[in-house]
C-alpha positions in Angstrom: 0.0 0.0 0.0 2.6 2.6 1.1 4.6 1.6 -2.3 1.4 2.4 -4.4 0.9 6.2 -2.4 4.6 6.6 -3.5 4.6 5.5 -7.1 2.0 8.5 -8.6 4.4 10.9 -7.3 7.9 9.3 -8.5 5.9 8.9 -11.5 5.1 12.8 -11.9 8.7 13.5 -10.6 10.3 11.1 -13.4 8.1 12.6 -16.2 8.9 16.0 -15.5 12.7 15.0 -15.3 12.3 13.8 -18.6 10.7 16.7 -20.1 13.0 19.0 -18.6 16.0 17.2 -19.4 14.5 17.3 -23.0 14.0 20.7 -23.5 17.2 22.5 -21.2 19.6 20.1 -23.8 17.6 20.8 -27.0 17.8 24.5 -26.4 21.6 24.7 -25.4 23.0 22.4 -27.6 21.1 24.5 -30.6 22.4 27.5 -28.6 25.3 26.5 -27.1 27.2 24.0 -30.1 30.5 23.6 -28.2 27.8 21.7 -25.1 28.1 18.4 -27.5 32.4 18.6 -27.2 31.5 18.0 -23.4 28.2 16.3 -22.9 28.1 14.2 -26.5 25.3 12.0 -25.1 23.6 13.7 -22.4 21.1 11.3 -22.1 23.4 8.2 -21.6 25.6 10.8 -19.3 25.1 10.4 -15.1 26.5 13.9 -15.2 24.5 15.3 -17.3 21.3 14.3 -15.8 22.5 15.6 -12.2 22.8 18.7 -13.9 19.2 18.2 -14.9 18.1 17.7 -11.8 20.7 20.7 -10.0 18.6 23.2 -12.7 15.3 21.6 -12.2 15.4 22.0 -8.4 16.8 25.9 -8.8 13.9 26.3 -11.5 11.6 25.5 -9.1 12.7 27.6 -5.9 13.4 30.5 -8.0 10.9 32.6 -6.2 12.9 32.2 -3.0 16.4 33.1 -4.4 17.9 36.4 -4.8 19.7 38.8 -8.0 22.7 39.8 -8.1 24.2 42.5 -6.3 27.2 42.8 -9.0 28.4 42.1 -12.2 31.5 41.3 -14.0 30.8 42.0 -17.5 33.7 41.5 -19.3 36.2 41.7 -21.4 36.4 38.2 -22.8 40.2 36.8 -22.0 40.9 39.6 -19.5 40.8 38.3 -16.1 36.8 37.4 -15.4 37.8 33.7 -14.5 40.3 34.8 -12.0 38.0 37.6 -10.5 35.8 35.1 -9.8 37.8 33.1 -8.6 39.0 35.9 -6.8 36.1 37.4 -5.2 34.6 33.9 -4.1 38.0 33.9 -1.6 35.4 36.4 0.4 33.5 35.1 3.3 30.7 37.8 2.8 30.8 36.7 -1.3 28.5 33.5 -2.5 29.2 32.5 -5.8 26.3 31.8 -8.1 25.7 28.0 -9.7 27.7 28.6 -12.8 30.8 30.8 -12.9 29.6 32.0 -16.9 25.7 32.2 -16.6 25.2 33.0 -20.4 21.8 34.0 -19.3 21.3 36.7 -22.3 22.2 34.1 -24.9 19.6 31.6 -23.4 21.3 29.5 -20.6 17.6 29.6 -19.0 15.7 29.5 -22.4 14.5 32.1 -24.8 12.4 34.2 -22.3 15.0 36.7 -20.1 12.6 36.8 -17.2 14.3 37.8 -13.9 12.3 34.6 -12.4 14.5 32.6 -14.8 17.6 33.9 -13.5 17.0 33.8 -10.1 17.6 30.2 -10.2 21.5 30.4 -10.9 22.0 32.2 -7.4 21.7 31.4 -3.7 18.2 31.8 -1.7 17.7 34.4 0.3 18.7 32.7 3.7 21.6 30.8 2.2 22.9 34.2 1.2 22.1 36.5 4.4 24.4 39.3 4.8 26.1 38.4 2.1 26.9 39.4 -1.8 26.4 37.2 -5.0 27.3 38.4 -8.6 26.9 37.1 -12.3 30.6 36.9 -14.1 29.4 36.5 -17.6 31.8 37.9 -20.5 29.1 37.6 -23.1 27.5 40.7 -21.6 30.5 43.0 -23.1 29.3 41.6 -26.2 25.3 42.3 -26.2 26.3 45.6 -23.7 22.8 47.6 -24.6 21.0 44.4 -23.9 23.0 43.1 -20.6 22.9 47.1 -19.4 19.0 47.2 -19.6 18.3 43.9 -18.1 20.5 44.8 -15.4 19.0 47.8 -14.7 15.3 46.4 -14.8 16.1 43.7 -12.6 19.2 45.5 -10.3 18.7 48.7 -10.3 21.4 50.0 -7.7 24.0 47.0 -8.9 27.6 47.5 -9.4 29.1 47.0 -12.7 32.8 45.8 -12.9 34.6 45.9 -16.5 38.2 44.5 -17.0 39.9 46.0 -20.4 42.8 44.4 -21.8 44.7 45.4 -24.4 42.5 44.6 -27.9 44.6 42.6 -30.1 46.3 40.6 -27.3 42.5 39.7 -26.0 41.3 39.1 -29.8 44.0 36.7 -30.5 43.8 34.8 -27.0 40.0 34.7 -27.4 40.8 33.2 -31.0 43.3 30.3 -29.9 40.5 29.3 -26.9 37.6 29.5 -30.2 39.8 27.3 -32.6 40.5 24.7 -30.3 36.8 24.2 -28.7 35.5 20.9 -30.4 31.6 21.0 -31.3 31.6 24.7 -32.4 31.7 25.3 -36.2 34.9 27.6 -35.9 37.1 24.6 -34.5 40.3 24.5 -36.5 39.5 27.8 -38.4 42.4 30.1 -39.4 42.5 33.5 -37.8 41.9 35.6 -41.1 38.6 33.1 -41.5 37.6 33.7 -38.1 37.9 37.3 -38.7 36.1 37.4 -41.6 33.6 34.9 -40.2 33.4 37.6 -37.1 33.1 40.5 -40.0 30.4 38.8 -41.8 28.2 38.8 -38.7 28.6 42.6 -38.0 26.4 43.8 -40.6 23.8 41.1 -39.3 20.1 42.2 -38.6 20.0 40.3 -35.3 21.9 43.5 -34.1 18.9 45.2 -35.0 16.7 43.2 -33.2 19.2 43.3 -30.1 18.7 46.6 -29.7 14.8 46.6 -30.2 14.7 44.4 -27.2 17.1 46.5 -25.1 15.0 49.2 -25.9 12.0 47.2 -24.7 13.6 46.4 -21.4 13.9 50.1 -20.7 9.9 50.3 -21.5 9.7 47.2 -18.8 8.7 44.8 -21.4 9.1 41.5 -21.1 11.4 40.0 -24.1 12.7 36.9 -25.3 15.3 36.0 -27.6 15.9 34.2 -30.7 18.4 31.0 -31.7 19.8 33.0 -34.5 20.5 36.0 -32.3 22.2 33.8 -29.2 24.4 32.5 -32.1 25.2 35.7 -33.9 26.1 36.9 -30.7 28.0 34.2 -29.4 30.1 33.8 -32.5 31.0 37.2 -32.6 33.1 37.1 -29.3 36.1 37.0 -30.9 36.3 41.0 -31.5 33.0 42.2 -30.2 34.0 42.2 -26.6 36.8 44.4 -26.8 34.1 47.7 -28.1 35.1 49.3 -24.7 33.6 52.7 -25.3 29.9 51.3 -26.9 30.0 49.1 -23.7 30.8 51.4 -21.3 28.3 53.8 -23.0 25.6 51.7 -22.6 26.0 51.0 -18.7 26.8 54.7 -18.3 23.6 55.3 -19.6 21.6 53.3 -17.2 24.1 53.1 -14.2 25.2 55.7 -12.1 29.4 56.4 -13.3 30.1 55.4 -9.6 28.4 52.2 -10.0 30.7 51.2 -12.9 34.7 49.8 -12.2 37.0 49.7 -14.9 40.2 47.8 -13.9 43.3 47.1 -16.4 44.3 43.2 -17.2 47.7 43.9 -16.7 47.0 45.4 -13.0 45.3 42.4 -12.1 48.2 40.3 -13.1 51.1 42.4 -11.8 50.0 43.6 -8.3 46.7 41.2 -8.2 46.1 41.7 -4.4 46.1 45.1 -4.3 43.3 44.7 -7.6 41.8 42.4 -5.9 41.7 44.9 -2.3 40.4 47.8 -4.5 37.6 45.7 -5.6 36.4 45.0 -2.3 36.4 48.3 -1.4 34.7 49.4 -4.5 31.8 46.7 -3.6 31.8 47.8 0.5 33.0 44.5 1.6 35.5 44.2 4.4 39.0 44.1 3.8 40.6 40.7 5.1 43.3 38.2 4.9 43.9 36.6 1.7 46.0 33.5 1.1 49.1 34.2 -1.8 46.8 34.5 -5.3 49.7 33.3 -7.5 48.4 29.8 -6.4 45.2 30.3 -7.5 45.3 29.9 -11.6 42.0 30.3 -13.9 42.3 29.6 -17.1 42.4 33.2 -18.1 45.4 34.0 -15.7 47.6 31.1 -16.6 48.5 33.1 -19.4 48.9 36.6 -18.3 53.1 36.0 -17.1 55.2 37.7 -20.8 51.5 38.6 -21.7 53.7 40.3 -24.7 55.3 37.2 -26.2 52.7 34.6 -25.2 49.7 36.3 -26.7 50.9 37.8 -29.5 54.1 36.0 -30.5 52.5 33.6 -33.1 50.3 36.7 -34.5 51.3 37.7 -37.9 52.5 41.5 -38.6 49.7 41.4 -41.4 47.2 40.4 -38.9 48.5 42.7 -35.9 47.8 45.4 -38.7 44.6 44.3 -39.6 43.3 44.5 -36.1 45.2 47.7 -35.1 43.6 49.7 -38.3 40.4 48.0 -36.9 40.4 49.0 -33.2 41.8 52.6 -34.0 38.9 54.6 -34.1 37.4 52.9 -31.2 40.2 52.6 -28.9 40.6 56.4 -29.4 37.0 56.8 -28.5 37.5 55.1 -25.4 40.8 56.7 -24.4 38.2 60.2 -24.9 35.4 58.6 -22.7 38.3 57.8 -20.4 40.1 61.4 -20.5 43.6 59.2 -20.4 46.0 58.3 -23.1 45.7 54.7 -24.4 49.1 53.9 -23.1 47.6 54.1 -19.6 44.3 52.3 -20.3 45.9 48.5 -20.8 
């Protein structure tokens, strides 16, 4: 008897499992291509189904968990792995469920409903008296869309930006794109990515980004397309290093004291003291922190002779290429900045 009152409800639980598991993989592998290099058979894969059942549970409490209180937008390749790594050192810090969340490109599905993305960060009472964040790069690449649905959701949130030189971050961001199996990209040369990248820029789904930025600002609700989470995504090569249209955009909805700009190079050179003035920046207390050169994300591992090891194997031809292409806008962003470019990397 007791095994029969059990088996409707492991029943419901196992169908809506399935469905879930379904739909979360459908939409991020159409999204997300590179998610088949790592889960190639998510349904024959333990870990993928934990992770199914990790989102499903978050999905379903999202009402009791909280939104950020900051946000580390970007740049791609300059130092947003190791601020997160960085920042979760802090006792008054709780990281949120995935250190990227991708939410604008459709982590969570199409819809970019605040309800949504409450599930990738603590609950209230697992996070009292404490800070959480979003570290997603992708925002410095979709900044008018990221800067309105922060400020619909966050209002008073803090914005941190890390800017890195441009054609050291461009070709770092190409050698992680070229060597990320699943993706269509993988093996490209980088004169095709480039033009691949170029191709994309005069796409309408820019358009269409826009129009729903501008609905965020009306408080609309919006959702997004495929094609526009994979125009954006495959435009992260070069799009993420636009430092003055991203900073424009958050300056437009943010108060300028809301908004950090940090340099890579700081970070990597004197990282504690980086690391100090971004606790102050956010109000936290200042404590003890164990020696960050033992810490190594992904992103930092590479920072040491950033000179030679990012740009050694870049061609002259292609240095040029991308110089003639970042001139205009790094000068637009050393005018923003009201400092010479020389002290802006």
């Amino acid at each position: 008897m007791a095994a029969k009152m059990w088996l409707a409800p492991a029943a419901a639980l196992g169908l809506a499992h399935v469905v879930f598991h379904w739909w979360i993989w459908s939409w991020q592998f159409e999204a997300f291509p590179s998610f088949r290099g790592t889960y190639p058979a998510p349904w024959r894969t333990l870990r993928a189904h934990w992770l199914t059942l990790q989102r499903l549970f978050r999905f379903a409490t999202s009402p009791i968990r909280r939104l950020p209180d900051f946000y580390i937008i970007g740049a791609p390749k300059a130092g947003t792995s190791a601020l997160y790594s960085y920042l979760s050192l802090h006792p008054a810090v709780k990281e949120p469920f995935m250190k990227e969340s991708r939410f604008l490109s459709g982590m969570c599905g199409s819809r970019l409903s605040g309800l949504l993305y409450r599930s990738l960060f603590p609950t209230w009472w697992g996070s009292r008296g404490c800070l959480t964040f979003d570290s997603d790069a992708t925002a410095s690449l979709q900044p008018a869309l990221a800067a309105a649905m922060y400020k619909q959701l966050t209002p008073n949130a803090k914005i941190i930006l890390s800017c890195r030189e441009p054609c050291s971050g461009v070709f770092s961001m190409y050698k992680m794109r070229s060597r990320i199996k699943g993706r269509g990209e993988h093996h490209l040369s980088f004169r095709d990515m480039y033009d691949l990248e170029m191709g994309l820029s005069t796409s309408v789904e820019w358009q269409n980004l826009e129009d729903l930025a501008a609905a965020l600002d009306r408080n609309e609700s919006v959702a997004i397309t495929l094609g526009l989470a994979r125009c954006v995504l495959c435009s992260s090569m070069i799009r993420g290093f636009h430092y003055a249209d991203i900073l424009l955009e958050f300056y437009r909805r943010f108060k300028p004291e809301n908004v950090l700009i940090i340099r890579f190079k700081d970070l990597a050179a004197d990282t504690e003291s980086t690391v100090r003035r971004i606790f102050s920046f956010l109000d936290l207390p200042d404590i003890p922190l164990p020696d960050l050169t033992t810490i190594h994300p992904q992103d930092v591992m590479d920072i040491a002779l950033e000179e030679e090891a990012q740009t050694a194997e870049l061609s002259q031809a292609d240095r040029s290429l991308l110089e003639a292409y970042f001139q205009v806008r790094n000068q637009d962003f050393a005018k923003l900045m009201g400092k010479p470019l020389e002290e802006l990397w």
